[in-house]
N, C-alpha and C positions, 0 to 999 in steps of 0.2 A: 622335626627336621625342616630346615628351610627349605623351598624350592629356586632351582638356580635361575630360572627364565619362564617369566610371563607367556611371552612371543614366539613365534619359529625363526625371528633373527638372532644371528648372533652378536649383534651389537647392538644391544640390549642397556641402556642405562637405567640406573635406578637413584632418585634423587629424594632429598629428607630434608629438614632444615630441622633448628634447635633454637630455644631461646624467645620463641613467641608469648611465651605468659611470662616473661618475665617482665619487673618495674625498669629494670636499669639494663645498658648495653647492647650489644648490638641483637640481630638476628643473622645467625649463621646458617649458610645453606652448603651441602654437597652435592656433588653427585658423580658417579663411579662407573663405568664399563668394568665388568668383574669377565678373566677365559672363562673358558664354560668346565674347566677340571678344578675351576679354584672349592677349596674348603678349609676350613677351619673348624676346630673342635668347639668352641664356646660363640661363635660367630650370632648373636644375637639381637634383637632390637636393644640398642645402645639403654634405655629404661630399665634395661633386666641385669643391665650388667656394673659390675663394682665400678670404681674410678682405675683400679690396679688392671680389670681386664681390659679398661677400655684403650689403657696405656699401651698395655702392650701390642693390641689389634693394630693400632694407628698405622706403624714402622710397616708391620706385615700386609697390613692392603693398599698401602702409600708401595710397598715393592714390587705387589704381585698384581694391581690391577694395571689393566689395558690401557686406561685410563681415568684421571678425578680430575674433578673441581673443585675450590671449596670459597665461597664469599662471602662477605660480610657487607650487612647491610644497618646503616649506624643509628641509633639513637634518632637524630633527626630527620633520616626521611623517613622510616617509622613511622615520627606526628604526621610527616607531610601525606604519605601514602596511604599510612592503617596498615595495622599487622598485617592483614591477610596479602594485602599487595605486597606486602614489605617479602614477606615468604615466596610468592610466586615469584617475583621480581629475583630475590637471592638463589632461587631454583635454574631461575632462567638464564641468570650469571656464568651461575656454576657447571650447569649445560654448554655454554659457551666456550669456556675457560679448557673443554677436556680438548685435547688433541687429535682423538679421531669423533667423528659428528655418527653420533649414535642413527640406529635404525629406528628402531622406538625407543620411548621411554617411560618406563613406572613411575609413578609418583605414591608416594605416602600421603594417605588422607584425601579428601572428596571434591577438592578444588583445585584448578588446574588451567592455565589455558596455554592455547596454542603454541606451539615453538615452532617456529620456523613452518613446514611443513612435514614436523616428524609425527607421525602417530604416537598416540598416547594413551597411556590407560592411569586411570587415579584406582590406587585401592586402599579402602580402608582398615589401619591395623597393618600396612603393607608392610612396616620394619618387621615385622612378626611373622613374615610370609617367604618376603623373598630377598638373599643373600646380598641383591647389591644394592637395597632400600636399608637395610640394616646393617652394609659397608659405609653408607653415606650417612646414615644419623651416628656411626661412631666419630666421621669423622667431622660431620658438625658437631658434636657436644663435646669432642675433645679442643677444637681449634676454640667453640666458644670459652670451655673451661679455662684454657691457658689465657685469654687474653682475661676475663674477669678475675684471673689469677693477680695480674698484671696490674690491672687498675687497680686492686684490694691493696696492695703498696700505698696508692695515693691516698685512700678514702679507707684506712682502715676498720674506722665504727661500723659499716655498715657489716661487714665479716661477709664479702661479696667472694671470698676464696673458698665459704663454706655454702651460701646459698645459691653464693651465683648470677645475684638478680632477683633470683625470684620471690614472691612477695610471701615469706615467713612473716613469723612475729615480730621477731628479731631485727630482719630488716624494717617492717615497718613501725616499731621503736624507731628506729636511727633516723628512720625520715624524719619523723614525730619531732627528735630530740634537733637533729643537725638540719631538718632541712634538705630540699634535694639539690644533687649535683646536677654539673653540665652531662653526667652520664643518665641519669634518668629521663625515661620516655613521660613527657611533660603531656601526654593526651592518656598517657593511662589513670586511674584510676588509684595516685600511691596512698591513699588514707580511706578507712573504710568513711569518717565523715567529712570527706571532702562536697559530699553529697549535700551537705548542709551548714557549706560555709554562708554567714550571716553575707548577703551584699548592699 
């Protein structure tokens, strides 16, 4: 059973992002004020849950929270900042973005800085812990989902509708064979011997 709140406030944000090991597209962040009666029966870190439950959470905590954010941070400044900024950054957005300015905020995972002047706590495993860190990874990994939905139109070989970006076999075949796009992160890593190109 998740717990609802970290904090003794009750504007409480809880923020996640999605899409940081992946080779190609963006990095998506959310983040969520969830009332303090909200629940849901399968409400879980967006990892544990099918594609079909995470569809249909979206609608229902896009309804019932107090407030969300959700941003995208693109392929390019990715190279320019490095994931981890790239994540903190699209947290820091998506904090922005909510309508009422939280009292604290939970973060997922062990890095974190400053907002504004709001108290903050990082916890690790947090979609796993608390309701509205596992509000915000559904609804990053659903907005990322749809948009590499999207682009899988354009660049069909990579099958970016089934991996998503991130670095299968499969995908990286299609690097191998096509080459990368203007959607790939050009500071990651997309070939294991990239490591040993002749120069």
């Amino acid at each position: 059973m998740l717990a609802s709140n970290y904090s003794n406030f009750s504007l409480e944000a809880g923020t996640d992002e999605a899409g940081r090991g992946c080779l190609s597209g963006p990095v998506v962040a959310a983040a969520v004020i969830l009332p303090k009666d909200f629940t849901h029966p399968f409400l879980n870190d967006s990892k544990q849950l099918s594609e079909k439950k995470r569809e249909q959470l979206k609608p229902f905590i896009e309804q019932n929270a107090l407030a969300y954010g959700v941003s995208f941070v693109w392929q390019e400044e990715v190279d320019k900042i490095n994931v981890l900024q790239a994540s903190i950054t699209g947290m820091h957005r998506s904090i922005e973005m909510l309508k009422i300015q939280p009292e604290f905020i939970i973060v997922d995972g062990n890095k974190f800085k400053d907002y504004k002047n709001i108290p903050h706590k990082t916890i690790v495993k947090g979609d796993a812990k608390y309701l509205s860190i596992a509000a915000a990874s559904v609804l990053a990994k659903t907005y990322r989902d749809a948009y590499m939905q999207k682009i899988h139109q354009e660049f069909p070989m990579y099958n970016w509708q089934k991996n998503k970006g991130y670095p299968t076999k499969e995908h990286r075949e299609a690097i191998r064979q096509f080459g990368a796009t203007n959607y790939h992160r050009k500071t990651f890593k997309l070939l294991p011997e990239q490591i040993k190109l002749k120069l």
